[in-house]
C-alpha positions in Angstrom: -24.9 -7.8 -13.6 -24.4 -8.4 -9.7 -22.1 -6.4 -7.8 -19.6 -9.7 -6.8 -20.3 -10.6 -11.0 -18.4 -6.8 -11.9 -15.8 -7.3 -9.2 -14.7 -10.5 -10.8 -15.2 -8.7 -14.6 -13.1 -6.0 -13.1 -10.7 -8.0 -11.3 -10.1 -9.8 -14.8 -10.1 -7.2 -17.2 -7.4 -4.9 -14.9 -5.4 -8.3 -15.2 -5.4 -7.9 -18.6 -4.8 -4.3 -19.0 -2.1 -5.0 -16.2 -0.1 -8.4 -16.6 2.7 -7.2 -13.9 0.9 -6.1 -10.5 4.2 -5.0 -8.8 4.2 -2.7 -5.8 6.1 0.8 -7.0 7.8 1.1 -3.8 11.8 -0.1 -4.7 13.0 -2.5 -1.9 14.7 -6.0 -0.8 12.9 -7.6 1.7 9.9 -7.2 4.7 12.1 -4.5 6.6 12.6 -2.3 3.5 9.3 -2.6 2.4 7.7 -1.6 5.7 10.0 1.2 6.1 9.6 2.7 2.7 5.4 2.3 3.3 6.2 4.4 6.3 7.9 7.2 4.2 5.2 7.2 2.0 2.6 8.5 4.0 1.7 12.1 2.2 4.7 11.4 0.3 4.9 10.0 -3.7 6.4 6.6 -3.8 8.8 8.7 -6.6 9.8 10.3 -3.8 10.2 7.8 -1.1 12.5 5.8 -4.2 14.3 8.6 -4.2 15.6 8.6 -0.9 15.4 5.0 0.5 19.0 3.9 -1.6 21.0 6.2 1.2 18.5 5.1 4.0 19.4 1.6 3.5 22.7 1.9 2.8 23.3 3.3 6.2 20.2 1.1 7.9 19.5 -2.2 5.9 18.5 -3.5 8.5 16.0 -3.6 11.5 19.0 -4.0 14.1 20.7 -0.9 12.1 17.8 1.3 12.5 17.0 0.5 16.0 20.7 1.6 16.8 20.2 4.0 14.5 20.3 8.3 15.3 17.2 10.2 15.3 19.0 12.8 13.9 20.8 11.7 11.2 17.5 9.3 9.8 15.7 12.7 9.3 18.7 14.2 7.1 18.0 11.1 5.3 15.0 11.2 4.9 13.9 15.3 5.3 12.5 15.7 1.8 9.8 12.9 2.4 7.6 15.4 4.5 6.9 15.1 8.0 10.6 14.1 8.4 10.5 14.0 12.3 7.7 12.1 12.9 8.8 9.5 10.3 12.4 9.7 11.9 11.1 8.5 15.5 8.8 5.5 13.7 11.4 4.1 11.5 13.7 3.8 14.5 10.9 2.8 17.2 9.9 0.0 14.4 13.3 -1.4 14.5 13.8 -0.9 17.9 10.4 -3.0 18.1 11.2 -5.8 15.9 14.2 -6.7 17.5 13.2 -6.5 21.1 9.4 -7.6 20.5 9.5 -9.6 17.3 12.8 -11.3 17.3 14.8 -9.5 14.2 11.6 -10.6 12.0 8.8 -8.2 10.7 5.5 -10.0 11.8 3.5 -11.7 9.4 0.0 -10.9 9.9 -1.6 -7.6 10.7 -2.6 -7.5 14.6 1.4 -7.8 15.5 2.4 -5.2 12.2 0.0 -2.4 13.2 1.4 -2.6 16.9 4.8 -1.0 15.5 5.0 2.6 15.5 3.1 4.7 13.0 2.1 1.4 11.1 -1.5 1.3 10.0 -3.8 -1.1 8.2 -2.9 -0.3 4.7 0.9 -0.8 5.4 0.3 -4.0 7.4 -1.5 -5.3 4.9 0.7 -4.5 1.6 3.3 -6.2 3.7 1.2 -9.4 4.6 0.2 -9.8 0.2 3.8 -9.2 -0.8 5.6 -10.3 1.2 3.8 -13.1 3.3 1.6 -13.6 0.0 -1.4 -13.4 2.4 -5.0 -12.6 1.1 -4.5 -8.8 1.5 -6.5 -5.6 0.6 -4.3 -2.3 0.5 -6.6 0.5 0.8 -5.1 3.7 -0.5 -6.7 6.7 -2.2 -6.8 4.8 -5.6 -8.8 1.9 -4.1 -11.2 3.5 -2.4 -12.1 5.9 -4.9 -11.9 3.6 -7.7 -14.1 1.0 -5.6 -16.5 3.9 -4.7 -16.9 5.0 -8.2 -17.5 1.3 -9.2 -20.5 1.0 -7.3 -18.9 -1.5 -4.9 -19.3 0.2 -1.7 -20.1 3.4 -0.5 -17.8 4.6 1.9 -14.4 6.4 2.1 -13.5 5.0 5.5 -10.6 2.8 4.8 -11.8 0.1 7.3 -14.8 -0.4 6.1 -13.8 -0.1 2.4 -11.7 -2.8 3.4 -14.0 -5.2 5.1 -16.2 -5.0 2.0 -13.9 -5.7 -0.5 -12.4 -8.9 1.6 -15.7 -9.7 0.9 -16.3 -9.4 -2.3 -12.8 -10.2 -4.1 -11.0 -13.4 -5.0 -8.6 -13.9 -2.0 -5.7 -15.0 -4.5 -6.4 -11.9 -6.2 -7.1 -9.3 -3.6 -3.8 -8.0 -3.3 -2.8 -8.0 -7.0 -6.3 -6.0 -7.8 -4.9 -3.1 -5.2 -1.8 -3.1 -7.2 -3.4 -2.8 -10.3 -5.8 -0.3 -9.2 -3.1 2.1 -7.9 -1.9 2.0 -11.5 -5.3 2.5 -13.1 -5.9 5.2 -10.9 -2.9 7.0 -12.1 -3.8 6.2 -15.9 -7.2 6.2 -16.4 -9.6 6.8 -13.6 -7.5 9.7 -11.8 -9.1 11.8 -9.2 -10.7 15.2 -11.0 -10.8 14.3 -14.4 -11.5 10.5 -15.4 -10.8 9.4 -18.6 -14.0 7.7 -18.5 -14.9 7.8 -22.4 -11.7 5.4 -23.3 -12.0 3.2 -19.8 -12.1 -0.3 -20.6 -14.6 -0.3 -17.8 -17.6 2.1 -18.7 -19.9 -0.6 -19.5 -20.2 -1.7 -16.2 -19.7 1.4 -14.5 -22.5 2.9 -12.7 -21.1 6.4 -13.7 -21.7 5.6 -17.2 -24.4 3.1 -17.6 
């Protein structure tokens, strides 16, 4: 079997195993979701769930945050980890969309990755779920998971990336990431794979 045939067996039977490919971050709209990708940088998205509901109470908004204390957005947000660089982002991004962007998060990756502390991986979750853009999120899960699959051997995130544009459905890019976060949590997790009940060890070079 070809590498682009097992993508599109994997891509299908993840589908299966995973009818709802939902982001696990909790939020409303493009500002939220950006916001709580931002938090959840070395941080669990439990976490990041945890905290956003008084976050966006206070700043809903990305005119809120840009008027928005320093201070009192790292009481808010303190137990996410690395609480004062977070703090300046979140309120440099707001002051950013509304001075730069016009009150709206951009749509497409060059403008999203100008905002502070916003890489790749957050600009792109934000252009599949939101902007339902071809998108390829490329967290730990993905690129272990893909590395593990035999469909590219790197662990840089931009090149993982590039590969997989590549190589998956574009309709289905952004839902695979999704579901692979989820596998990765169930089934192929980091030290001890459960590779002996994966739905995928037949066309896994690991096991064939």
């Amino acid at each position: 079997m070809r590498k682009k045939e097992r993508v599109i067996e994997t891509v299908e039977r993840l589908e299966n195993l995973y009818p709802d490919a939902i982001c696990s971050l909790v939020y409303e709209d493009a500002f939220q979701l950006l916001i709580a990708t931002r938090l959840s940088a070395q941080c669990t998205d439990k976490r990041v769930n945890m905290v956003t509901p008084d976050l966006f109470k206070e700043f809903p908004t990305a005119e809120k945050m840009a008027n928005g204390d320093i201070k009192r957005v790292e009481e808010l947000i303190k137990t996410c980890g690395l609480y004062k660089t977070k703090a300046k982002d979140l309120v440099g991004i707001g002051k950013m969309i509304v001075e730069k962007f016009g009150g709206k998060v951009p749509d497409n990756i060059e403008e999203l990755t100008t905002l502070p502390g916003v890489g790749r991986k957050t600009a792109n979750l934000v252009c599949g779920d939101i902007y339902k853009k071809p998108a390829v999120v490329t967290d730990t899960h993905f690129i272990r998971i893909c590395n593990r699959l035999g469909f590219v051997d790197t662990k840089n995130p931009l090149s993982v990336e590039n590969a997989m544009r590549k190589l998956l459905p574009p309709e289905k890019s952004n839902d695979f990431c999704h579901r692979t976060v989820l596998f990765g949590r169930d089934v192929c997790i980091a030290r001890n794979p459960k590779c002996d009940t994966c739905i995928l060890n037949d066309i896994c070079p690991k096991k064939i």
